[in-house]
Every structure is written in structure tokens, then in C-alpha cells.
Backbone as CSV, one residue per row, in Angstrom:
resi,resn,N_x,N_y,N_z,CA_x,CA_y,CA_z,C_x,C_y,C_z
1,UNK,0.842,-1.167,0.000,0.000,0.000,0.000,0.898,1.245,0.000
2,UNK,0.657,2.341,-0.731,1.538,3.676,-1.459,0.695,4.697,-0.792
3,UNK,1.068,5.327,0.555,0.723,6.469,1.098,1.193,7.943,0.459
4,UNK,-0.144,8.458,0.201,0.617,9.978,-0.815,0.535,11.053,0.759
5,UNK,1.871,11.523,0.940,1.398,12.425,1.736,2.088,13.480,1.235
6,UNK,1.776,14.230,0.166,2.067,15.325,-0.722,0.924,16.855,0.320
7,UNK,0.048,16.179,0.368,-1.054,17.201,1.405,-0.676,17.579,2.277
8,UNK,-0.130,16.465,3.473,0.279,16.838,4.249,1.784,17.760,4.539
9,UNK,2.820,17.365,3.597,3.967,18.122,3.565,3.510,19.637,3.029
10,UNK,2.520,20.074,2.199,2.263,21.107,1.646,1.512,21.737,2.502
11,UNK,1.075,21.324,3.727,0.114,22.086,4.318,1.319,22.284,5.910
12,UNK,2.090,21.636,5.778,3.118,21.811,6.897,4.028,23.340,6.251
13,UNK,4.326,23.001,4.815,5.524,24.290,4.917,4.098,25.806,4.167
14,UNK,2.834,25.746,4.266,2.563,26.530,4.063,1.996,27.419,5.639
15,UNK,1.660,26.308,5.990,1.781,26.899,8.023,2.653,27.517,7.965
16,UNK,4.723,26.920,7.915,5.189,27.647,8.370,5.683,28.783,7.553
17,UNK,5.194,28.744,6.471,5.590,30.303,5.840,4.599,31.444,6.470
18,UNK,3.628,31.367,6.126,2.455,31.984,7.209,3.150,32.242,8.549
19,UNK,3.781,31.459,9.422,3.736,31.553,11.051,5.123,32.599,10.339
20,UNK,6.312,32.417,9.707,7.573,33.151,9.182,6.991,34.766,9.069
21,UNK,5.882,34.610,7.771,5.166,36.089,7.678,5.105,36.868,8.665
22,UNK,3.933,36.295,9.852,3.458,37.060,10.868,4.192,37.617,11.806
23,UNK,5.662,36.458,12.324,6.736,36.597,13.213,7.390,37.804,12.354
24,UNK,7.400,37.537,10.871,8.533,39.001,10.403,7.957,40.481,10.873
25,UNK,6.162,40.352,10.694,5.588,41.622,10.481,5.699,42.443,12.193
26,UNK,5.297,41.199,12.965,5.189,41.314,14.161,6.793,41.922,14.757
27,UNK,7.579,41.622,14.697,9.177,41.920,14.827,9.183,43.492,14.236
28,UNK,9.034,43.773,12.774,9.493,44.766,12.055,8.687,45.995,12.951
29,UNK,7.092,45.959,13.298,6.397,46.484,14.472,7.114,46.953,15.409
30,UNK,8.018,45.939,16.325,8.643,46.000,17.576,9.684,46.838,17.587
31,UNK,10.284,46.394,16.380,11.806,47.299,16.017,11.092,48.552,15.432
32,UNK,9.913,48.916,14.829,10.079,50.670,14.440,9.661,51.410,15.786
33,UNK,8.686,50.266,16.592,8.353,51.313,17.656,9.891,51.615,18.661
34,UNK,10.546,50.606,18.735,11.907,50.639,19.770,12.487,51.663,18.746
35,UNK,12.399,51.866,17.654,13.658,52.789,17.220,13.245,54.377,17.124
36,UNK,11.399,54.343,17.143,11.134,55.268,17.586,11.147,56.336,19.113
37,UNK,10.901,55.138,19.545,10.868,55.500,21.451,12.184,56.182,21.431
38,UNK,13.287,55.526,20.895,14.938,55.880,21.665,15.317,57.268,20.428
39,UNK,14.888,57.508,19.314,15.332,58.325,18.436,14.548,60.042,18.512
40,UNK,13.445,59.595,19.447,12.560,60.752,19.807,13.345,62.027,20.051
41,UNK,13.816,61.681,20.812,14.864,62.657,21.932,16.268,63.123,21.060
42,UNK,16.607,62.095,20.422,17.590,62.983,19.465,17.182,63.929,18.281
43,UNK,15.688,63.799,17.537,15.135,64.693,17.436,14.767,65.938,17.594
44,UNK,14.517,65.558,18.996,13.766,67.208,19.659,14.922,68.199,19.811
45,UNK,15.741,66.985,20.406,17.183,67.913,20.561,17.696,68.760,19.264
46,UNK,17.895,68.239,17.947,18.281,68.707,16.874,17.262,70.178,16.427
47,UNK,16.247,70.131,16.903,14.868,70.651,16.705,15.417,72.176,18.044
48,UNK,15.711,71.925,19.047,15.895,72.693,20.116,17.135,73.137,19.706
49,UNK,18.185,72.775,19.549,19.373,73.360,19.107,19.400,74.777,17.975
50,UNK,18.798,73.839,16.761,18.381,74.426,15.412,17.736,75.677,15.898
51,UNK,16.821,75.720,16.930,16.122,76.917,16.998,16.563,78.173,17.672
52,UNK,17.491,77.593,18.718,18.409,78.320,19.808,20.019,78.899,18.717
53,UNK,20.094,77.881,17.933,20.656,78.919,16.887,20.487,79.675,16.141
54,UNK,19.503,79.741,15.564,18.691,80.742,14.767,18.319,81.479,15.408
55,UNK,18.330,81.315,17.080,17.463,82.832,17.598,19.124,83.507,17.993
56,UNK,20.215,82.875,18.393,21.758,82.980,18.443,22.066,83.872,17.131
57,UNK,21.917,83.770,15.595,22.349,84.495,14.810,21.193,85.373,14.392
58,UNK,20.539,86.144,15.204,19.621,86.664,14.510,19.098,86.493,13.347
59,UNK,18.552,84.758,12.847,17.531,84.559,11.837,16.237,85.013,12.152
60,UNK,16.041,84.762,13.727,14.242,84.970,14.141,14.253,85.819,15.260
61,UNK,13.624,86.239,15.436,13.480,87.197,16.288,12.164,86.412,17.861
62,UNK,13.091,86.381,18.902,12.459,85.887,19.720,11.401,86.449,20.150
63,UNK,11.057,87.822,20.176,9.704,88.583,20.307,8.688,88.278,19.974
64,UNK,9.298,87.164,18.162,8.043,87.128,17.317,7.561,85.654,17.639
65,UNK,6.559,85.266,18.947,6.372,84.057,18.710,6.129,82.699,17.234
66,UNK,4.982,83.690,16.570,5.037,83.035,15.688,5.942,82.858,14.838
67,UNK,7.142,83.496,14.855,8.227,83.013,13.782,9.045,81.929,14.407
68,UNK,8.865,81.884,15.823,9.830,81.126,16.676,9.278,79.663,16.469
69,UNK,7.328,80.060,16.843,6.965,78.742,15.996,6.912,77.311,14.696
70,UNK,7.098,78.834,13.985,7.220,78.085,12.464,8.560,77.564,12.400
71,UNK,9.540,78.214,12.832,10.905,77.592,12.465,11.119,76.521,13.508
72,UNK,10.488,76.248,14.562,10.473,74.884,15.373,9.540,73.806,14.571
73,UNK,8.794,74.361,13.721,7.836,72.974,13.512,8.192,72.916,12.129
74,UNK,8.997,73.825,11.361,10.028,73.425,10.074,10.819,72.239,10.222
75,UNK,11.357,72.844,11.314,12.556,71.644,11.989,11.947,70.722,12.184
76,UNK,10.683,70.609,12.950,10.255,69.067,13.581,10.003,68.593,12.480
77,UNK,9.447,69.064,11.071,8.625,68.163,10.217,9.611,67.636,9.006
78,UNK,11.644,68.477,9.109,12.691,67.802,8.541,12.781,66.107,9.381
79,UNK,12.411,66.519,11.003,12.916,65.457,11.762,12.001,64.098,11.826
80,UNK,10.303,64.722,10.668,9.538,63.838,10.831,8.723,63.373,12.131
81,UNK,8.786,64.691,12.905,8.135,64.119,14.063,6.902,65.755,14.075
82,UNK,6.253,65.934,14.632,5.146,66.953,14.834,5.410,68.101,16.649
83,UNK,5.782,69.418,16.057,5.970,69.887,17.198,4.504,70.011,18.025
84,UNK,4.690,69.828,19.185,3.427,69.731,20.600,3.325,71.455,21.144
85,UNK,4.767,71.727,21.311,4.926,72.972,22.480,6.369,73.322,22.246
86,UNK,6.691,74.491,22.566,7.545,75.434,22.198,7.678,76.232,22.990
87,UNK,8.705,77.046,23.965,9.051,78.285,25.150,10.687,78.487,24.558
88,UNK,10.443,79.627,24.408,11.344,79.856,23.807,11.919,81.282,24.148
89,UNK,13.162,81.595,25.100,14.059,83.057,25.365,15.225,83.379,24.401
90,UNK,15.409,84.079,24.550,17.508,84.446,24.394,17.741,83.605,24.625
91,UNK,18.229,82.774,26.018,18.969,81.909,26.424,18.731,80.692,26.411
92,UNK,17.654,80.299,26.398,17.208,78.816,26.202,15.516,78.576,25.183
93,UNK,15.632,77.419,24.733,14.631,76.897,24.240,14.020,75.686,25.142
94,UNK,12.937,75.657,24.899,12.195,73.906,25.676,11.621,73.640,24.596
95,UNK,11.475,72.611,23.552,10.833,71.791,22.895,10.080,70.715,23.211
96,UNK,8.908,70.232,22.720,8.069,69.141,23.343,7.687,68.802,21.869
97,UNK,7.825,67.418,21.396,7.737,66.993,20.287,7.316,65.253,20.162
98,UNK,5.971,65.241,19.085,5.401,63.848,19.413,5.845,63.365,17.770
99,UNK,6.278,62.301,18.272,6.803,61.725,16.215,5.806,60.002,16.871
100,UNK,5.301,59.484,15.788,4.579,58.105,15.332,5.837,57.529,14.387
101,UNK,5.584,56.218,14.902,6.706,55.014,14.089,5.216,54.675,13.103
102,UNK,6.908,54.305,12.218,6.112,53.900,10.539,5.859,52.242,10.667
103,UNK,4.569,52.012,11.274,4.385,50.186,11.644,3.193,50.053,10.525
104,UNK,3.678,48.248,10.105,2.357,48.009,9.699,1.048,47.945,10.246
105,UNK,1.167,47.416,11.502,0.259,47.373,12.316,-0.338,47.604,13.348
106,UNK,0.851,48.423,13.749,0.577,48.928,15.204,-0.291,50.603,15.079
107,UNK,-0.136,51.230,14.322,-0.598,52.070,14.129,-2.192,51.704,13.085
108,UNK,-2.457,50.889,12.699,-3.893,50.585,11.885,-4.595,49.823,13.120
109,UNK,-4.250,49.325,14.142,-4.895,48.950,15.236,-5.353,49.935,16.438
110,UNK,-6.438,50.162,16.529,-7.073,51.279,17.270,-6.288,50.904,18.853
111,UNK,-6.500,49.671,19.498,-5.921,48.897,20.907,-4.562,49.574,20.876
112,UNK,-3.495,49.662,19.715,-2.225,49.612,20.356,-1.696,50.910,19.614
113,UNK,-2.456,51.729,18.638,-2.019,53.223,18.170,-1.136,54.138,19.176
114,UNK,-1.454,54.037,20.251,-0.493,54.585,21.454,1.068,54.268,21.991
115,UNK,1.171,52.774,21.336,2.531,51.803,21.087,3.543,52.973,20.407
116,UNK,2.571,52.881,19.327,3.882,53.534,18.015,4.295,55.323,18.418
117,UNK,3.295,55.821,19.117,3.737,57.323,19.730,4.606,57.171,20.400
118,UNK,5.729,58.316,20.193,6.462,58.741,21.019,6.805,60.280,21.446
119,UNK,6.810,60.490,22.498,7.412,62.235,22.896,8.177,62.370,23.868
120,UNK,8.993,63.905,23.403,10.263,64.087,23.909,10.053,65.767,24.403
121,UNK,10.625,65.997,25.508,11.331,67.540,25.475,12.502,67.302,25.944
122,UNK,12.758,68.491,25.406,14.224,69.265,25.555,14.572,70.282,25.656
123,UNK,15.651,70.464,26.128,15.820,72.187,26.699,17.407,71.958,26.347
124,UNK,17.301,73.086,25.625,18.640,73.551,24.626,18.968,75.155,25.129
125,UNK,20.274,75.160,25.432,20.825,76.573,26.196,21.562,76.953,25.123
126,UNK,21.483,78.313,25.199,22.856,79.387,24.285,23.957,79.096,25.017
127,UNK,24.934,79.081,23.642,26.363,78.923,24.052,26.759,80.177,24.752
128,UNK,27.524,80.590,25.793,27.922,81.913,26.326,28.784,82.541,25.474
């Protein structure tokens, strides 16, 4: 007697391509939100710097909130993240800045949309 088990081997490696899929998508998820969480902050910083120099060479004029604005949320939206809040002197800046990781799924899932957010402040001083 000649057992065909062609079905069964085909239904074994199509499981595990499937279970391969989900583990990749599920992973690639984990790693944008981790690379978001930790990259936040070097962001804001670049974002707080950028602005504390420009108010340093007289590009903007710190009086003018709204110019102080726009050129912080210029910066945030090179850095890909969305400025929140902005205080801004002569001598120092505070930035508060929320950036979303680029997930397949974590962000199309209403439960875990809060995963992929991340926010940062920072407070950036003039050089003396």
C-alpha cells in the first residue's frame, strides 16, 4: 500500500511560511516602535538646538512668537516628528515633540495606536 502524503507536507511548509510572515511583520512592528521610542529625543534635541541657533544668529526674532513657531515645527517636520509645544528666550529653548513610528500594524490597530507614539522635550541653552 503507497501512502501519498504530498497534502500533508504542503500544508506543513505553508503553516510555516504563514507563522515566518506574521513573526517578520510582528518583529518589524517591535523594532520601528523601539527605534522610535529611543530616536525621539535625538530629534527634539536637533529641533531645540536648530532653533536656539537661529534665535543665536539673529535669523528669528524671539519677540516674534510666531516666527519662533514656524521655524520649530520646520525643523520638527525635517525630523519627521510633529511639534506639541515650544518656550522659547535668548537663552534657552524647551521643545516638546510627538513623532509616530512607521508600523504596519501597530498604528492601523485602534488597541495599540499609542505603542507607536512617542514624545520628547528638551531644553537647549545658548552657548555663552
Amino acid at each position: 500500500m503507497i501512502r501519498d502524503e504530498r497534502g500533508l507536507i504542503t500544508g506543513f511548509v505553508i503553516r510555516m511560511i504563514l507563522g515566518f510572515a506574521i513573526m517578520a511583520v510582528v518583529l518589524f512592528d517591535l523594532g520601528a516602535v523601539a527605534v522610535n521610542f529611543f530616536s525621539v529625543d535625538q530629534n527634539a534635541t536637533k529641533v531645540a538646538e536648530g532653533v536656539i541657533e537661529q534665535i543665536a544668529t539673529n535669523e528669528i526674532d524671539v519677540s516674534r512668537p510666531k516666527q519662533v513657531r514656524r521655524a520649530a515645527r520646520e525643523l520638527a517636520e525635517k525630523e519627521g516628528a510633529t511639534l506639541l509645544e515650544i518656550e522659547a528666550s535668548r537663552s534657552a529653548v524647551t521643545v516638546h515633540l510627538e513623532k509616530e513610528a512607521s508600523t504596519l500594524i501597530v498604528q492601523r490597530v485602534s488597541a495599540f495606536e499609542k505603542w507607536g507614539i512617542a514624545t520628547a522635550e528638551v531644553r537647549a541653552s545658548a552657548s555663552p
